[in-house]
N, C-alpha and C positions, 0 to 999 in steps of 0.2 A: 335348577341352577342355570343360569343365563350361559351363553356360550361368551361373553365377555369376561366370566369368573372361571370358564375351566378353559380358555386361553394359557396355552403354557410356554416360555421360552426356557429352557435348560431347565431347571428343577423347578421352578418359581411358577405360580400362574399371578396374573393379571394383578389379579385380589392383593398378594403377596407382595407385589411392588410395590403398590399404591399404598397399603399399608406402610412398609417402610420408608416411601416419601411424605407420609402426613407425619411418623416419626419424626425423622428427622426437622422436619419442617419446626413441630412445637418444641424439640427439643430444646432453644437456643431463641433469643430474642432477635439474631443478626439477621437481615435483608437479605434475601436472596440476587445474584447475579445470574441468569443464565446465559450461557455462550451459545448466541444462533449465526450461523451461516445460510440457512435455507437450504443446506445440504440434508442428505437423508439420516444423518446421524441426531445433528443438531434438531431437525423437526419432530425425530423423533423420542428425543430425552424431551423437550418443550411438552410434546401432548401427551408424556405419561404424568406430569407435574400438573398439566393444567385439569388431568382428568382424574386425576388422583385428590383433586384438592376443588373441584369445582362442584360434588355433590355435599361440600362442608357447608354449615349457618354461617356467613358472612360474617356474623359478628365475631367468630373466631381464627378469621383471618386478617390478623390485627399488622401484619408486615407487609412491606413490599417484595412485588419479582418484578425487578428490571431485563428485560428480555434485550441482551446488548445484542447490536450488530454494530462490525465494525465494515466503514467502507474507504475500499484504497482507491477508491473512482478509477480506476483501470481495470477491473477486470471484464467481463464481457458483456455487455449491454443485456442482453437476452437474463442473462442470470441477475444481473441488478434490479433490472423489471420487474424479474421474480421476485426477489424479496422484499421490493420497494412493496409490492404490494401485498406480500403476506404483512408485512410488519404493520401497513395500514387498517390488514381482517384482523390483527392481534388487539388493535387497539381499541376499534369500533366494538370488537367482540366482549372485549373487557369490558371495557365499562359499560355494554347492556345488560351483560350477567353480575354486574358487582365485582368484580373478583379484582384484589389487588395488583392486578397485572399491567406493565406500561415499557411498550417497544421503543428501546431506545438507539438509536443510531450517532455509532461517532467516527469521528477524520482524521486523518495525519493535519497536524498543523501547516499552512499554506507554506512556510516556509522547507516543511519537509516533505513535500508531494513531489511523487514520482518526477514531474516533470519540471518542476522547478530544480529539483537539483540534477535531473538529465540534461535541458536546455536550459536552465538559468545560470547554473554551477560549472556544468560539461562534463559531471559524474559521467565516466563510461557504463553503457548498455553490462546490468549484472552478471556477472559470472558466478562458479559455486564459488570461488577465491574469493570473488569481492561483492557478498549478498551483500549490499550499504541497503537495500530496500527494506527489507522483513522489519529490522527493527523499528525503522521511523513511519513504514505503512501499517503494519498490522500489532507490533505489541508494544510501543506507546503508546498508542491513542486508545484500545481498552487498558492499559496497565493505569493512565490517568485517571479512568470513570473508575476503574477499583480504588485507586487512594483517593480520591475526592469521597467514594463514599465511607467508605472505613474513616475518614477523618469525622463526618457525620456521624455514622453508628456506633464507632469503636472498631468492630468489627463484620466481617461481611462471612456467605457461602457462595461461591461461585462453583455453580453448575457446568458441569462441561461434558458433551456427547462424543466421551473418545471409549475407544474398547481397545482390552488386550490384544484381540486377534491381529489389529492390523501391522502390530511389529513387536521385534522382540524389546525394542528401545520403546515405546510406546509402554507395553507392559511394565518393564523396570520402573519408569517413571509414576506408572499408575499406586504400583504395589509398594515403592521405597518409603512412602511420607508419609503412610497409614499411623492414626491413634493409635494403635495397640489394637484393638480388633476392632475397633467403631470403624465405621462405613465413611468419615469423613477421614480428611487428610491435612497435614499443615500444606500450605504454597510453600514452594522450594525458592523464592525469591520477595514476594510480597507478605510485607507484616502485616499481621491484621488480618489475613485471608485463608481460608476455609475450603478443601477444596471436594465435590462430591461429584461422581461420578457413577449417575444412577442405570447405564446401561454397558457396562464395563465388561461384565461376560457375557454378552450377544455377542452373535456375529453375524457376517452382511445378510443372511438367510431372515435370520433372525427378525433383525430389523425391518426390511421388506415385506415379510409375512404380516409385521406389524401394522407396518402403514398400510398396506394393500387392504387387511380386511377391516380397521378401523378408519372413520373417516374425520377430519381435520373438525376439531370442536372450536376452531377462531373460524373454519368456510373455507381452510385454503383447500386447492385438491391435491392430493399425494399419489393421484393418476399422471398428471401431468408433471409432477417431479420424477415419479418412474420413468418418464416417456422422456423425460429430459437428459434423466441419467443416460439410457439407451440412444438416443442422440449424439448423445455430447462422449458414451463410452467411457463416463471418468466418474468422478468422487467429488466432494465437498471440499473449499477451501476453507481451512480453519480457523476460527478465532481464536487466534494465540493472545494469551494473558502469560504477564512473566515468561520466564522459561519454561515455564513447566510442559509446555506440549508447542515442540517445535515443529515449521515446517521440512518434510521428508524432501529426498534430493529430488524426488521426481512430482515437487509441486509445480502446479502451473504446467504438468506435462503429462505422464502416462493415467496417473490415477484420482487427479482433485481436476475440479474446477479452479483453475488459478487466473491468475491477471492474464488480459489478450496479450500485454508487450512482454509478457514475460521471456525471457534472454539465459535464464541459467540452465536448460535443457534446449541442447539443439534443435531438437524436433520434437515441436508440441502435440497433442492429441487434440484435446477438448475443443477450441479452435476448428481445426482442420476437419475434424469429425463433424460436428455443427453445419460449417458449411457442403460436406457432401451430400448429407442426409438434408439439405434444401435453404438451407439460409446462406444463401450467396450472397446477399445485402451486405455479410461481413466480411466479404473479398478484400475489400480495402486495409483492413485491419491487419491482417494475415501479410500482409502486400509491404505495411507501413511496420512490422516487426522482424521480417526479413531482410529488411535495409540495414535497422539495430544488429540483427546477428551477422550482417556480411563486417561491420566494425571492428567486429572482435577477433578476426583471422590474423593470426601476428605479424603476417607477411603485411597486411596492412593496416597496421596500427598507427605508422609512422604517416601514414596519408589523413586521417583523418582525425588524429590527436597530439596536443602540443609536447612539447620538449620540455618543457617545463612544468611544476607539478604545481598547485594550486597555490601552496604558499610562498612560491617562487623559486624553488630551489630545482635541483638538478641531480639527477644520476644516471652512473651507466649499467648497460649492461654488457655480459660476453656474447661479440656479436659472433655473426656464423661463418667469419672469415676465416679461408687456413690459415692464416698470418696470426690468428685470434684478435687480432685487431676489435677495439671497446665499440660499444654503440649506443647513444643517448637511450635511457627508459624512456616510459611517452607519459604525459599527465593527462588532464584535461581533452574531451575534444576539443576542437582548435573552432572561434567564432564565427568560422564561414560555417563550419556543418552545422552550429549549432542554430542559426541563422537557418539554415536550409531544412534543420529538421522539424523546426518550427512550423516554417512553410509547408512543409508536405504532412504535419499533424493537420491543420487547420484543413488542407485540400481531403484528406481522408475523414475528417468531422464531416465537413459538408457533403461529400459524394454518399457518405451511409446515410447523412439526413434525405438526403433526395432519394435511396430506395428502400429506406426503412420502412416494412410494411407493416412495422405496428402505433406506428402516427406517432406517437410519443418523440421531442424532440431527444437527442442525446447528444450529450454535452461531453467530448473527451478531454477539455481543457476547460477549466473556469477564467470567468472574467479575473476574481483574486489573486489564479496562478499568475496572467498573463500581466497584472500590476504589480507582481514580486519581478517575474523576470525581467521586465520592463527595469525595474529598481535597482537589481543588479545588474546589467547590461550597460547601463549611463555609468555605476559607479565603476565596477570591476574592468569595464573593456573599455571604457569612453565611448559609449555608445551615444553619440551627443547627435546623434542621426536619427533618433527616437525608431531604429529599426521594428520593433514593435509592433507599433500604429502603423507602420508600412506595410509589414507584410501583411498585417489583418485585413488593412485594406483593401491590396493586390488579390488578393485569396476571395473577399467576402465581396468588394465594390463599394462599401459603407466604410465609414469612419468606426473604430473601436468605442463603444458608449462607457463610459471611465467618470470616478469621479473627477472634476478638473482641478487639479495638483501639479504646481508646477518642480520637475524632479530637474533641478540645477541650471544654472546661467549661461551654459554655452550653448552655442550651437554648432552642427554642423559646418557651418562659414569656419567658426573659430576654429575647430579642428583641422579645416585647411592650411589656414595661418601657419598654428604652429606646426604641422608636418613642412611646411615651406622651411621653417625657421629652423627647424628642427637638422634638415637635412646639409641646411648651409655651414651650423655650428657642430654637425657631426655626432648628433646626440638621437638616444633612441624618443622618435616621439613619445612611446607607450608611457615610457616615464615620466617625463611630462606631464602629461594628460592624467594620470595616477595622480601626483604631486596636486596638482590643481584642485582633480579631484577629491582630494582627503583634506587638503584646505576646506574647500567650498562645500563641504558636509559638517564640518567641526568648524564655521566659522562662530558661532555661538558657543561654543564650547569655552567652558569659565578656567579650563586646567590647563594652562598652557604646554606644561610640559607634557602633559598626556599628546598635544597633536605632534609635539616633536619626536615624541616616540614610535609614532605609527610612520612620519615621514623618514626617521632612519631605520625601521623596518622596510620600509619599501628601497630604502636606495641600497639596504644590503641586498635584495632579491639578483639575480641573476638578470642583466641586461644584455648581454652579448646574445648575437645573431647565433643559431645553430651552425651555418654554414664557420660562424668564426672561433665556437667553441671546439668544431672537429678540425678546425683549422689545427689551432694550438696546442690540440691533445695529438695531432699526428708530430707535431714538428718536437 
């Protein structure tokens, strides 16, 4: 007997897995989903599947495994690297052995990317209060490729490398949505989905053992993911599908590989560890996420975000006077920071490109983001300044290469204008410039009444000056 067959993790050897994943497998005509991060959990539920299932006759591997990775384009260069190119040994590797297997990679929508809604929106740097990330980075965009395929098959099995050991919340959720004793589960949020969870009593021992003495059958190394972990001192960031396996409070900090900008733990690990242990190239990064967390200090919230909250409205809070005297909540950052954090993204892209030692460019902003925020900046602030294409410029010394689209009829000039006029009649420009704005968007617009609607939305918004709202509330 081979030492690959009296391989034993907890009661089970090798043999005994692999058995129950060819199980499962024929049980059921549904497609397989697997959830990869290139974390050591995920690599390692992946090469029990692919090893469990790669000594079958092709011909009755009649389904697909889509091997999903989901990417939030923020988390750390070095780890994206990584998976960009295991996912590319997944593929080459499939299809010269035959095997139904096909690496798929998917995105937050441009409109919901980190940094469109951090500088395009002015969504403040996340807190655990106000995670707006998780959902629109990481479990829309697989929760999409799971009902896109269930609409196809009917139904799907998504694979996922999470194990009891790592929490007690982690267990409950594993163990609550079990068939009755079968080894799959319902999704607790997604019809249609199937949910299996082939290394669920391992633990990290476990798993390590695994990878260390078997080697990657797509070519990836599982030496240099060790060597990574040990680096970086942290864990795999999750691919959340539905609810059903959320991210823990200290993602993106003590124990996963999470996003570099990540803001909802004061002091991150993986990051900071990284760079002691020799990748100072990511200095800048580290540099450009402690500017995000000085934001969030409440003493100065009132400095770098607006008074008013997105949809233009207002409230207060109990300020910290003995008088108890009120004090504005804050919305939005305010469009000079937003403008500025802009700037100093684009100066920290370029400074990592100039010491990244591993050639590959790295892109912390897409051309797509920077045509969303462009899009909202003209509409939402009047930004008829095309600040955009300024700063890219300022920053790079080249013009922004864009498709050419012209985004509204004013310009800069005009905007003077009317703050001249604006000031003579006593009227807030912002309004204004709003007004005009939502005219010269809906001027094709067949519903009349629909643009009158948005224009008496915007003129109930809150127009007074801050200084004239604490005016009135004192008097």
């Amino acid at each position: 007997m081979s030492y690959r067959s009296n391989f034993i993790v907890g009661e089970k050897t090798l043999e005994d897995i692999y058995e129950e994943i060819r199980s499962i497998y024929f049980s059921n005509s549904y497609p397989w989903i697997v959830g990869y991060s290139g974390g050591k959990d995920s690599t390692a539920t992946l090469q029990l599947i692919w090893e469990a299932l790669e000594k079958l006759p092709r011909e009755k591997l009649n389904k697909p495994i889509y091997v999903l990775s989901s990417d939030t384009s923020i988390e750390i260069p070095k780890v994206i690297n990584y998976v960009d190119k295991n996912l590319n040994l997944i593929n080459k590797a499939a299809q010269r052995k035959g095997l139904p297997i096909q690496a798929v990679k998917v995105y937050p929508r441009v409109s919901d990317t980190f940094w469109v809604n951090l500088i395009g929106r002015g969504y403040p740097a996340p807190t655990k209060e106000f995670r707006w990330c998780t959902d629109r980075l990481k479990i829309e965009p697989s929760n999409r490729f799971v009902i896109e395929t269930v609409n196809k098959y009917g139904e799907v099995v998504v694979v996922l490398g999470v194990r009891k050991s790592e929490s007690l919340n982690r267990e409950k959720t594993i163990t609550e949505h079990k068939i009755g004793n079968h080894r799959l589960s319902r999704h607790s949020t997604l019809s249609g989905a199937l949910v299996y969870t082939p290394i669920e009593d391992w633990t990290v021992e476990d798993v390590w053992n695994y990878l260390l003495n078997f080697e990657s059958p797509w070519g990836g190394d599982n030496q240099e993911l060790f060597e990574m972990y040990k680096q970086a001192n942290a864990g795999e960031p999750p691919v959340v599908i539905g609810n059903l396996f959320t991210v823990n409070e200290q993602s993106g900090g003590s124990s996963r590989f999470g996003c570099w900008v990540c803001t909802v733990v004061k002091k991150e690990k993986s990051l900071s560890s990284l760079i002691e242990n020799g990748e100072t190239w990511l200095k800048p990064l580290q540099k450009f996420r402690e500017m995000l967390v000085e934001t969030q200090d409440p003493e100065k919230k009132h400095i770098y975000r607006d008074y008013k909250r997105r949809n233009g409205s207002i409230y207060f809070v109990k300020g910290n006077c003995k008088d108890g005297s009120k004090k504005l909540g804050r919305g939005p950052y305010k469009f000079e920071y937003r403008k500025f954090f802009l700037e100093k993204l684009l100066e920290t892209e370029k400074e990592v490109n100039e010491n990244n030692p591993y050639g590959e460019e790295i892109k912390l902003i897409s051309i797509d983001e920077l045509i969303e925020i462009r899009r909202i900046w003209r509409l939402e602030e009047g930004d008829w300044e095309d600040s955009v294409l300024k700063i890219y410029k300022k920053v790079y010394g080249k013009e922004l290469e864009i498709p050419r689209e012209e985004i509204g009829i004013f310009s800069a000039e005009d905007k003077k204008l009317i703050e001249m006029l604006s000031k003579e009649e006593n009227v807030n420009p912002k309004l204004v410039i709003r007004l005009l704005n939502t005219c010269q968007y809906n001027i094709f617009s067949s519903r009349r009444t629909s643009l009158i609607r948005k224009l008496e939305k915007i003129l109930r918004e809150e127009w007074r000056s801050e200084e004239e709202i604490l005016r009135e509330v004192d008097e």
